[in-house]
C-alpha positions as CSV (number, residue, x, y, z in Angstrom):
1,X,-8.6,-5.0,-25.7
2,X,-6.9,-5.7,-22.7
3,X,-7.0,-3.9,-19.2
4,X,-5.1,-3.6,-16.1
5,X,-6.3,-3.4,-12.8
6,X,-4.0,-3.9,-11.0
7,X,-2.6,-1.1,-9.8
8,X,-2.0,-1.4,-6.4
9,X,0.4,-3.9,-7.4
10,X,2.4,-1.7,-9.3
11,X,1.5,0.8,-11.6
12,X,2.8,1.6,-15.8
13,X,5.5,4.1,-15.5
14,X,4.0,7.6,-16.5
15,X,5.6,8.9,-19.7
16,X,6.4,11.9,-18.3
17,X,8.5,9.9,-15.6
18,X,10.2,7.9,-18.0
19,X,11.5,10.9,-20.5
20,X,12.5,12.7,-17.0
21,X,14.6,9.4,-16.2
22,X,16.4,9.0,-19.6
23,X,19.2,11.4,-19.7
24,X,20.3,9.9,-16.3
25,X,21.0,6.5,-17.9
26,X,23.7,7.8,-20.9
27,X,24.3,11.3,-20.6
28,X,24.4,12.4,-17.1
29,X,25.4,8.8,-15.6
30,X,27.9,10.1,-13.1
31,X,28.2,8.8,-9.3
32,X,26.6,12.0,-7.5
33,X,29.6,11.3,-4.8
34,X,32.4,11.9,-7.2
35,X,33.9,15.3,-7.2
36,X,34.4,15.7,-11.0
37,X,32.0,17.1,-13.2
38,X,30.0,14.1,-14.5
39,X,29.4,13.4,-10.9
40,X,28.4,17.3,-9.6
41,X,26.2,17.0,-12.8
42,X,23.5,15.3,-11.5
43,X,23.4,17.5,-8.2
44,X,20.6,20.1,-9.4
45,X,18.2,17.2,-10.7
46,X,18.7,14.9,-7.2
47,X,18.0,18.4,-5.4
48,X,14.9,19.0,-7.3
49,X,13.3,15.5,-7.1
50,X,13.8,16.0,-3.2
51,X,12.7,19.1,-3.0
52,X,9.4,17.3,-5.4
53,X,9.3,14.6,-2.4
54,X,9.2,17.1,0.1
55,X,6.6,19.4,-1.1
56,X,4.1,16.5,-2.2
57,X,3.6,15.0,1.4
58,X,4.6,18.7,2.9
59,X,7.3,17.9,4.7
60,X,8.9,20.1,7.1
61,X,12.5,21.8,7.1
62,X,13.4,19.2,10.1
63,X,12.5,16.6,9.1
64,X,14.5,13.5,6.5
65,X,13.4,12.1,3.3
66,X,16.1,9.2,2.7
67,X,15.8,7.4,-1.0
68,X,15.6,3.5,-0.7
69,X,15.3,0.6,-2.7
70,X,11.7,0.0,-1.9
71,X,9.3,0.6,0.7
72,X,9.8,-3.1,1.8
73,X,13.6,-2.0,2.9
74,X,11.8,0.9,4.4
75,X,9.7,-1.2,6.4
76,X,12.5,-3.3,7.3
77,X,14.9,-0.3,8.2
78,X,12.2,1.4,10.9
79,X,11.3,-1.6,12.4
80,X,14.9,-3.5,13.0
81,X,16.5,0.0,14.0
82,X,13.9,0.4,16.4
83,X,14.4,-2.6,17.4
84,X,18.0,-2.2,17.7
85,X,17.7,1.4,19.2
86,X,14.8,1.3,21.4
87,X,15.6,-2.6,22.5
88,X,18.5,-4.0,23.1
89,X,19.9,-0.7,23.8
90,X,16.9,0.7,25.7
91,X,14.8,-0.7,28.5
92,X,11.6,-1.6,25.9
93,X,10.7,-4.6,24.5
94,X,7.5,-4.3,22.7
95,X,6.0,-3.1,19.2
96,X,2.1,-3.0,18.6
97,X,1.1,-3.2,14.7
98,X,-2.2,-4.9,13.0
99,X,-3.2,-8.3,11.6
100,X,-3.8,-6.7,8.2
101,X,0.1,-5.3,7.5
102,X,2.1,-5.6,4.4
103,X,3.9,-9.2,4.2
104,X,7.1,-6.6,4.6
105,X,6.0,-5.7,8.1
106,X,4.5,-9.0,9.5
107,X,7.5,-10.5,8.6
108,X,9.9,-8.1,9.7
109,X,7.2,-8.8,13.2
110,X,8.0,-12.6,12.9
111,X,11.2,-12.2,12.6
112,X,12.0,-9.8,15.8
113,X,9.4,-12.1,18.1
114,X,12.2,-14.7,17.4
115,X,14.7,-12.7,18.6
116,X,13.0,-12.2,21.9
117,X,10.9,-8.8,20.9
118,X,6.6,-8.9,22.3
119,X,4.9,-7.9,19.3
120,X,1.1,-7.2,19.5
121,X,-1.0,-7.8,16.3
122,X,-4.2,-6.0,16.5
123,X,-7.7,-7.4,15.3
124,X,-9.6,-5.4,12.6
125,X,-13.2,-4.1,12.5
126,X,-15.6,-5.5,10.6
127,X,-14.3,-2.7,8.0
128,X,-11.4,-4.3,8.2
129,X,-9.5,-1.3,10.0
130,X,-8.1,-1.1,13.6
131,X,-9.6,1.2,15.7
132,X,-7.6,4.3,17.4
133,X,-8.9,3.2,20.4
134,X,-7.6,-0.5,20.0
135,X,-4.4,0.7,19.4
136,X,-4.5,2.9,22.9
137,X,-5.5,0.2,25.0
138,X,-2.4,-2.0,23.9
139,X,0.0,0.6,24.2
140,X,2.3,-0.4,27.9
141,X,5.1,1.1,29.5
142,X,7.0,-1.3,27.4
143,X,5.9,-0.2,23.6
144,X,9.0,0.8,21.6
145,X,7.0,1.7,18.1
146,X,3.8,0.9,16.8
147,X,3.4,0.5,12.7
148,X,0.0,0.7,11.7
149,X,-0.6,1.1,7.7
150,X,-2.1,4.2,6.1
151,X,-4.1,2.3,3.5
152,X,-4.6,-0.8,2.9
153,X,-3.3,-2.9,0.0
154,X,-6.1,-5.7,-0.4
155,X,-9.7,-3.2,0.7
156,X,-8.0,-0.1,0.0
157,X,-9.7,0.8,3.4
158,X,-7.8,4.3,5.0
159,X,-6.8,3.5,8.5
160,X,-7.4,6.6,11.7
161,X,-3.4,7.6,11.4
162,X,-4.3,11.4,12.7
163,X,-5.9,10.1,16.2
164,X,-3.3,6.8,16.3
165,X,-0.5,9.4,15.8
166,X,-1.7,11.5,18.7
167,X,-2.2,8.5,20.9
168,X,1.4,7.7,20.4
169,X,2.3,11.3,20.6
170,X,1.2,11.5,24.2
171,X,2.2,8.1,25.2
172,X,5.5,9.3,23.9
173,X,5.9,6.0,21.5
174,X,7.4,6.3,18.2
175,X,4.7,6.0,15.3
176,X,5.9,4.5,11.9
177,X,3.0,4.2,9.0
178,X,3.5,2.3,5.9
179,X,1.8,4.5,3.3
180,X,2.6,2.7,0.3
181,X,-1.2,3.0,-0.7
182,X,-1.8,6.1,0.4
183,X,1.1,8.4,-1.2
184,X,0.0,9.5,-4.4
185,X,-3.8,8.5,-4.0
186,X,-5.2,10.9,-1.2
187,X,-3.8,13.7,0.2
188,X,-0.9,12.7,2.6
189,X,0.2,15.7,4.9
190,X,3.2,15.2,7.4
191,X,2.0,18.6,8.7
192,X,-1.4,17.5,9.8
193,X,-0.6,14.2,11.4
194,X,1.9,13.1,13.7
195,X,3.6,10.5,12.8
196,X,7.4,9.7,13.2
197,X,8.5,7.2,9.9
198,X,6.4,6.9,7.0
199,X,7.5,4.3,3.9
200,X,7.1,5.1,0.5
201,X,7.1,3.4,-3.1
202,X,7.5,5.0,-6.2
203,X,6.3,1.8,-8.4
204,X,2.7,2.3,-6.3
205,X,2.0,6.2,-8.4
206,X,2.8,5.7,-11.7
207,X,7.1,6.0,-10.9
208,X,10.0,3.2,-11.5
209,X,10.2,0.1,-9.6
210,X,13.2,-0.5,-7.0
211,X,12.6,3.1,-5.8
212,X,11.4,4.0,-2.2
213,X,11.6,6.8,0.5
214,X,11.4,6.9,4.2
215,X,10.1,10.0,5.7
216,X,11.7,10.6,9.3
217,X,10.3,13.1,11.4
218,X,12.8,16.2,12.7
219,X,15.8,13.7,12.0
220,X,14.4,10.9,14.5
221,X,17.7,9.2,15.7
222,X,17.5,5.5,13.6
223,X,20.4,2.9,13.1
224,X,21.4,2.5,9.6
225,X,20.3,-0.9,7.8
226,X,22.9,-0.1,5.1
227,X,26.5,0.4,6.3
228,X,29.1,1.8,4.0
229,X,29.8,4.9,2.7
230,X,28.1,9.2,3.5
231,X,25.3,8.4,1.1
232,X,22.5,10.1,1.6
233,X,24.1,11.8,4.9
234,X,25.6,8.6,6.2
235,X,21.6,7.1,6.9
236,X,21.5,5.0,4.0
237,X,24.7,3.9,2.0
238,X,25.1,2.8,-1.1
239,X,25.5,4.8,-4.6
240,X,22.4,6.5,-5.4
241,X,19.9,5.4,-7.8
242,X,19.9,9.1,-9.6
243,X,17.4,7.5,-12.9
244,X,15.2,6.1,-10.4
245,X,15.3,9.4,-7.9
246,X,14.7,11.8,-10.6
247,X,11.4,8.8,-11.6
248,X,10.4,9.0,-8.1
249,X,10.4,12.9,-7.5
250,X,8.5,13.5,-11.2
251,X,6.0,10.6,-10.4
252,X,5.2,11.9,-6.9
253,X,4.5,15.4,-8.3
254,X,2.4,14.3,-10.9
255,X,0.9,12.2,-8.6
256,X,-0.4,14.8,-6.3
257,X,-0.9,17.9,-8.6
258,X,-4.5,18.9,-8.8
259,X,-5.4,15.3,-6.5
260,X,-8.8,16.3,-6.1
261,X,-9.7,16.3,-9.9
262,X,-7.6,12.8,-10.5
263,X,-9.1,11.3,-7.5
264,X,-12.7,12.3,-8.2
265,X,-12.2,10.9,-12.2
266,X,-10.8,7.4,-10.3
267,X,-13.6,7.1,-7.9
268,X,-16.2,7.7,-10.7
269,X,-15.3,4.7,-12.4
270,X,-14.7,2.7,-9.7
271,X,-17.7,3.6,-8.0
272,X,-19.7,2.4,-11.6
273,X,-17.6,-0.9,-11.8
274,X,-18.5,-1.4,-8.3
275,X,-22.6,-0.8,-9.0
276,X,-22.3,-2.4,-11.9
277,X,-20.6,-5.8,-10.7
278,X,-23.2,-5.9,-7.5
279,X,-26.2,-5.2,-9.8
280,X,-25.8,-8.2,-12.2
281,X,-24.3,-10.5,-10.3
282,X,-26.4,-12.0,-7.3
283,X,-24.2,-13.1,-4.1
284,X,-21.5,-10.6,-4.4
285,X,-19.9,-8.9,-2.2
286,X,-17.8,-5.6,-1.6
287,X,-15.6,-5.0,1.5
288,X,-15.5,-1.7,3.6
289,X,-17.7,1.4,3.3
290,X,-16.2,3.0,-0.3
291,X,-16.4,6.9,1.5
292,X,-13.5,5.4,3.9
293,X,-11.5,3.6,1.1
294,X,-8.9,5.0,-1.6
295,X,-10.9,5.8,-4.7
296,X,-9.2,3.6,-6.9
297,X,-10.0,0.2,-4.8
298,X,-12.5,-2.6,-4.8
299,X,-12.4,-6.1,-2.9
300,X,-15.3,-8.3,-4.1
301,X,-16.1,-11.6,-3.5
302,X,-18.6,-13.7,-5.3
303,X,-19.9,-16.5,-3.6
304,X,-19.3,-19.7,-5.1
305,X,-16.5,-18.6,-7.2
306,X,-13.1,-19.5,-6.4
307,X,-10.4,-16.5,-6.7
308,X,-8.2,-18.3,-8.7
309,X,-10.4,-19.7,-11.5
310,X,-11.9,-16.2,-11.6
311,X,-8.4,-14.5,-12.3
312,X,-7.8,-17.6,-14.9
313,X,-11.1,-16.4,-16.7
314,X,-9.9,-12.8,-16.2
315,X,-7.2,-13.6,-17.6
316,X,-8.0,-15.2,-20.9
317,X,-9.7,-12.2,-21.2
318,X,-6.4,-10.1,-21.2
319,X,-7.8,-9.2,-17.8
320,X,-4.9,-8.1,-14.8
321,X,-6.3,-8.5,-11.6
322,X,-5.8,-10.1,-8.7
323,X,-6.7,-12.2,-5.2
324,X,-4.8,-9.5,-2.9
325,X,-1.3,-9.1,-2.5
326,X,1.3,-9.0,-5.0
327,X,3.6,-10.2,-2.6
328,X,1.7,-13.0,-1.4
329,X,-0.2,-14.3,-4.6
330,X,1.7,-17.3,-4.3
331,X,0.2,-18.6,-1.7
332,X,-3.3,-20.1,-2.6
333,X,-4.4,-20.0,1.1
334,X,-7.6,-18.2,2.3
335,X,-7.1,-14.4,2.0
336,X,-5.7,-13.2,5.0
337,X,-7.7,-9.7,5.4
338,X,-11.0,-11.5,4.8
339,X,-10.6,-13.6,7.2
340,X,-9.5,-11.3,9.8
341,X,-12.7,-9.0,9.5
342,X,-14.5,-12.5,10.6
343,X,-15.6,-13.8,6.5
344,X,-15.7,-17.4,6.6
345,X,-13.1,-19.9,4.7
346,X,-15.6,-20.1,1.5
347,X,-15.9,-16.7,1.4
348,X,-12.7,-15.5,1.8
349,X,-11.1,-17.9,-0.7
350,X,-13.4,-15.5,-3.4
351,X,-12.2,-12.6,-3.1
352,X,-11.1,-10.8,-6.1
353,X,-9.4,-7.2,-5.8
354,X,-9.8,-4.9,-8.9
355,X,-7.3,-1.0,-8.8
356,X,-8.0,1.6,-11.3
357,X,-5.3,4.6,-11.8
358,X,-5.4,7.6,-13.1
359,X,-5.1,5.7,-16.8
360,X,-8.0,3.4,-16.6
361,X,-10.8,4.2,-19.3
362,X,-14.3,4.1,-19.3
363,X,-13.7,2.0,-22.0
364,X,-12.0,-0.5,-19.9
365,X,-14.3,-0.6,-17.0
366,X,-17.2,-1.5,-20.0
367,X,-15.0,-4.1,-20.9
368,X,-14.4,-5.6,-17.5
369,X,-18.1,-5.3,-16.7
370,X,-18.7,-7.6,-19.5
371,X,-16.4,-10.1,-19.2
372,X,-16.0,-10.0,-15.0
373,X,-20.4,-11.0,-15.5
374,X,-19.4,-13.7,-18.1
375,X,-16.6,-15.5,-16.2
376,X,-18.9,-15.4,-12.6
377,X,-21.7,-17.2,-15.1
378,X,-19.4,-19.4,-16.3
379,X,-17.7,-20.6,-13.1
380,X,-21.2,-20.4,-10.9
381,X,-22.4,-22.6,-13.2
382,X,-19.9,-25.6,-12.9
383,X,-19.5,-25.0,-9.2
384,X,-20.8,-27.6,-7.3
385,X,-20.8,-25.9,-3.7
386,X,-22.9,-23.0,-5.3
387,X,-25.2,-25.4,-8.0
388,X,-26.2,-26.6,-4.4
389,X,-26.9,-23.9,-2.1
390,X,-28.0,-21.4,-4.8
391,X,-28.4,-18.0,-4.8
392,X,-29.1,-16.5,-1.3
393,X,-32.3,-14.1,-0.5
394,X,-31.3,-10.3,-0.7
395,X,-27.8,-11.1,-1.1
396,X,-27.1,-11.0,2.9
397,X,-23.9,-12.6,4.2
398,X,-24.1,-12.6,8.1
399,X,-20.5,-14.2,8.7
400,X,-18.8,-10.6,8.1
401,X,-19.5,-7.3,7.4
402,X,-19.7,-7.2,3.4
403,X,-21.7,-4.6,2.0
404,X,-24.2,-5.9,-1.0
405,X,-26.1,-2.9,-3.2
C-alpha cells in the first residue's frame, strides 16, 4: 500500500476535474480573445467555472474574481500593488502581517522592507494564531494593508479573519487574507466577513496545479502585476488558461458541495490518527486545539525524533508526508511555526505534519498508524539525545503550548 498525506501540499486531481478539463486541451483549444468561433467556443464553459467560483465562496455582484497562475502570484499581486498604490503614490508606508505567513507573503514582506516599506510581523499565540487584538494594537495612521492568513499551512490552525476584518474595516485599512487552506476545507463566506483581497489555489482542493484566483472586494482599485493585453478586464493579462479555469471552477464546486458531510468524514479520521499516534507513542506532541484547526490537519512532533529521518522511514514505507511547507522543505532549518509559538530548537526540528482529503481511507490511516509507531521505535531507539533523557512523566512539554492526550 501506499498513502498520501500530504495534502496541503497539493492535492490528486479529482476525476471529475480532469474529464471536465479534457475537451479544452484538443477540441475546444481556442484563445477565448479571438473573435472566431473556436475562440467564442469556450465562452459558456469560462462563464460557468466563474460563476462556480463565485457561488462557492458567495461572492457578491461587486465584487472581482480574477484567474491567476497560483495563489503565490496572488500574493505577490495584493501586496506590491498596494504597495505601489497605497505607497509611493499615497502618503502610507506601512503593512502589518504575521510571523507564520506563507513563504509567498514573507517574502513578498522582505522584499518591500528593502525598498523602504515598515512591515510589522506579528507574534503568534501559543496556538500558534495572532490574536485580533494584536493585530489592532499595531494598526497606525500609517498602515496601508494588513495580510493575515485564513488557515494555516503547517497546524492547520484557522486564524479570527471576521473580527481582524472588522478591525481593518473601521480603521479604514485594506484587509488581504491568504486562504489557500481555507478554500475548499471550511466554509469560506465573502458575505460574512469583511475582507478586501483573498488568494486562492486550485491545486490545494482536489483541482490542477498553476491555477489560482484573487477575490477583490467591490472592484478595489489595484495595479496590475501583469501588463499586456484586456485579459480578464485589463486586471490580469496574459491568455487565459481555459483547461485549468474550467479545473479550478469544477474542483471548487465539488469542493464545497455538501462541506459539512466531507468535512465531518476528514475530521473523523484525522481525529483517530491523531488519538491513535498520542496513545502509543510516549513524548508526542500535537499543536493547536483540533476544534480551531481545519479537519484535515495534524502537526506532531515526537520528541527525540528528527523530522527528517522520520519522513525517510515514512518514506520507505511509501508514506507522503511532510516537515511543513512544501515551499520551504528545502531548508532543513528548525521549523519556523514551532518556533514562533515559543517550542524549543529540539523540539521544533520534530515536527512532522500529516493532511488527509476527502480520498484518504480508513485503510490508510491503519496503515500509517502502523508504520508512523514502527519508524518512531525505530529512530527513538538509535537516538542518542532521547536513549539519554528518556521518556518524560505524563508526556508534559513546558517550553510551548503542545497538547499531549
Amino acid at each position: 500500500m501506499q498513502v498520501y498525506m500530504d495534502n496541503n501540499a497539493t492535492t490528486m486531481v479529482d476525476p471529475q476535474v480532469v474529464e471536465a478539463m479534457l475537451p479544452f486541451y484538443s477540441e475546444l483549444f481556442g484563445n477565448p480573445n479571438s473573435l472566431h468561433k473556436f475562440g467564442t467556443s469556450t465562452h459558456p464553459a469560462l462563464s460557468k467555472a466563474i460563476d462556480q467560483v463565485y457561488k462557492a465562496i458567495n461572492a457578491g455582484d461587486n465584487d472581482d474574481v480574477i484567474f491567476t497562475s497560483c495563489a503565490t502570484e496572488s500574493n505577490n499581486w495584493v501586496l506590491k500593488s498596494v504597495w505601489v498604490d497605497r505607497i509611493l503614490n499615497g502618503d502610507k508606508n506601512h503593512i502589518v502581517t504575521t510571523e507564520v505567513e506563507h513563504p509567498s507573503v514573507l517574502s513578498t514582506c522582505k522584499f518591500l522592507e528593502e525598498n523602504g516599506v515598515k512591515v510589522t510581523y506579528l507574534p503568534v499565540n501559543e496556538q500558534g494564531v495572532v490574536e485580533a487584538h494584536t493585530v489592532k494594537s499595531f494598526i497606525t495612521e500609517k498602515t496601508a494593508l494588513v495580510s493575515v492568513m485564513w488557515a494555516n499551512n503547517e497546524t492547520g490552525m484557522i486564524f479570527p479573519i471576521q473580527e481582524i476584518g472588522e478591525i481593518c474595516k473601521a480603521k479604514g485599512v485594506l484587509f488581504h487574507t491568504d486562504g489557500v487552506q481555507a478554500v475548499g476545507k471550511i466554509p469560506v463566506d465573502m458575505q460574512a466577513v469583511h475582507v478586501d483581497f483573498m488568494s486562492m489555489s486550485a491545486h490545494k482542493f482536489h483541482g490542477p496545479k498553476g491555477m489560482g484566483a484573487l477575490y477583490i472586494k467591490d472592484s478595489e482599485k489595484l495595479t496590475p502585476l501583469l501588463h499586456g493585453g484586456e485579459h480578464m478586464g485589463g486586471r490580469r493579462s496574459g491568455t487565459l488558461n481555459v483547461p485549468g479555469i474550467v479545473g479550478m471552477g469544477k474542483a471548487i464546486e465539488l469542493a464545497t458541495q455538501d462541506m459539512e458531510t466531507k468535512m465531518a468524514s476528514i475530521r473523523a479520521k484525522r481525529d483517530r490518527l491523531e488519538d491513535a499516534l498520542l496513545a502509543t507513542i510516549p513524548d508526542t506532541f500535537t499543536v493547536g486545539e483540533r476544534a480551531n484547526r481545519t479537519p484535515n490537519t495534524i502537526l506532531i512532533s515526537i520528541r527525540g525524533v528528527e523530522g527528517e529521518g522520520m519522513l525517510w522511514d515514512l518514506n520507505n514505507a511509501l508514506i507522503g508526508a511532510s516537515t511543513g511547507s512544501a515551499c520551504a522543505s528545502e531548508d532543513l532549518e528548525a521549523n519556523t511555526v514551532m518556533l514562533a509559538i515559543g517550542a524549543d530548537h529540539e523540539l521544533a526540528h520534530t515536527g512532522i505534519r500529516l493532511s488527509l482529503s476527502r480520498f484518504t481511507t480508513d485503510e490508510e490511516v491503519d496503515y500509517v498508524i502502523e508504520h508512523f509507531t514502527k519508524a518512531v521505535a525505530r529512530l527513538r531507539a538509535i537516538s542518542s539525545s532521547y536513549a539519554k533523557v528518556g521518556p518524560t512523566a505524563g508526556g508534559e512539554v513546558k517550553e510551548c503550548e503542545l497538547h499531549h492526550h
